[in-house]
C-alpha positions, 0 to 999 in steps of 0.5 A: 043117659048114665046119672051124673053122680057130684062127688065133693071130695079130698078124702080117700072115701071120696077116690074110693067111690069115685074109683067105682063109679067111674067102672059103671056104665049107669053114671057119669061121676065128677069129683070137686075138689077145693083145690087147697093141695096142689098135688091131689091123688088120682081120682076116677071120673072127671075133676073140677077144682075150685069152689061153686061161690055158696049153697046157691052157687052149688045148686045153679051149678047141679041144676045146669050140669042135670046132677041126679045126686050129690055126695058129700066126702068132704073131710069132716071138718069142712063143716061150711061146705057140708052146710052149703051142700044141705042147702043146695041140696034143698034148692035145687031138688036133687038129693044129697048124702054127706059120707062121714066116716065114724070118729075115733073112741077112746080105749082104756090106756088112751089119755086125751082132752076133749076140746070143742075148737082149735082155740080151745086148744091151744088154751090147754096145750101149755099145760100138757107138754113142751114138744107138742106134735101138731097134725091140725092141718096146715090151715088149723096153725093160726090157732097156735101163733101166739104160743111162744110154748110149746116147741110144736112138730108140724104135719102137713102134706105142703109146706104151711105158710104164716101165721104159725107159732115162732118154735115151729119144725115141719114134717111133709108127709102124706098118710096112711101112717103106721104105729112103729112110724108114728112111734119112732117119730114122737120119740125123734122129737121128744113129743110129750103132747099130741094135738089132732082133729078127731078125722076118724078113719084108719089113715092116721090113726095110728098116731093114737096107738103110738102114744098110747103105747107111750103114755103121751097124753092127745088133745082131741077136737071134736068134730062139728054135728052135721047140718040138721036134716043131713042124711049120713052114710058111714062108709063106702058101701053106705054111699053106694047102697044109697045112690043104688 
């Protein structure tokens, strides 16, 4: 009988896997998916949508459907869900691996401002910039609601919904993004401060570049550390080489 391989995914690392594993005649591999995007991209394998109700919901879950393994490529800020898939894992006996794609680093011309949380910055964003382009994600605006200033420029894959900052104009769209892009966007709305997650990856990157190139200074959130005792691959061919 092929494994059954659990994919957590929404993350273009996860269809990826997905993608491959799905062509191997040795796996049978489902894809979760939260659920917060109504319309997901493509994705290879079977599909459940929805959450598994906790660490000990997830592992009834693996136990009932013979999971032999479970890979976490949720986005690196889905920092509960990381923590239940660790304690799944250590319940239900199957083993685990959170696919983590590298954060971004600086590079000399980079002006960016550290912070440990959304709230933090939004306390520092005042003082940096009065057009702020904000590409937090759509659940991250409430964070920013009480700020009259800056005027904010949201990116989002749907339309957010309240709480959001009363000076708020909203961009749908969906990465991979380019730096000629990026760059004619900040320059259609004045942009004089970024804010952004430090996701990591190439899809939107490429924001970083464009306000290098501009002198626009970025307000970067640092990612949250993985769960002690979580075993992490960088990449694709990590997680692959790690279920065999």
């Amino acid at each position: 009988m092929p494994r059954h391989v659990l994919i957590l995914g929404g993350t273009t690392e996860a269809r990826e896997l997905a993608a491959v594993l799905a062509t191997r005649p040795d796996v049978r591999v489902t894809t979760s998916l939260a659920g917060r995007v109504s319309r997901p991209g493509a994705v290879g394998g079977a599909v459940r949508t929805g959450g598994f109700g906790g660490a000990e919901g997830l592992a009834g879950w693996l136990r009932a459907h013979e999971v032999a393994a479970v890979v976490d490529a949720t986005h690196p800020f889905a920092e509960a869900i990381t923590a239940h898939t660790v304690r799944a894992a250590a319940l239900s006996g199957v083993p685990a691996v959170v696919l983590r794609r590298p954060g971004w680093r600086p590079v000399p011309g980079d002006d960016w401002h550290p912070v440990a949380s959304l709230g933090a910055a939004a306390e520092l964003l005042p003082r940096l910039g009065r057009r702020a382009f904000l590409t937090t994600g759509r659940l991250g605006l409430a964070a920013f609601a009480h700020l009259a200033e800056p005027h904010f420029v949201v990116r989002s894959v749907e339309p957010p919904g309240p709480p959001m900052p009363p000076h708020t104009d909203v961009v749908l769209a969906r990465g991979p993004f380019t730096v000629a892009g990026e760059a004619a966007l900040l320059r259609e709305h004045r942009i004089d401060v970024i804010v952004t997650k430090d996701s990591g990856g190439a899809a939107t990157a490429a924001k970083l570049t464009a306000a290098r190139d501009l002198g626009i200074p970025v307000v970067v959130v640092r990612r949250p550390p993985l769960p002690p005792g979580a075993a992490a691959v960088p990449d694709v061919p990590g997680a692959l080489a790690w279920l065999g």
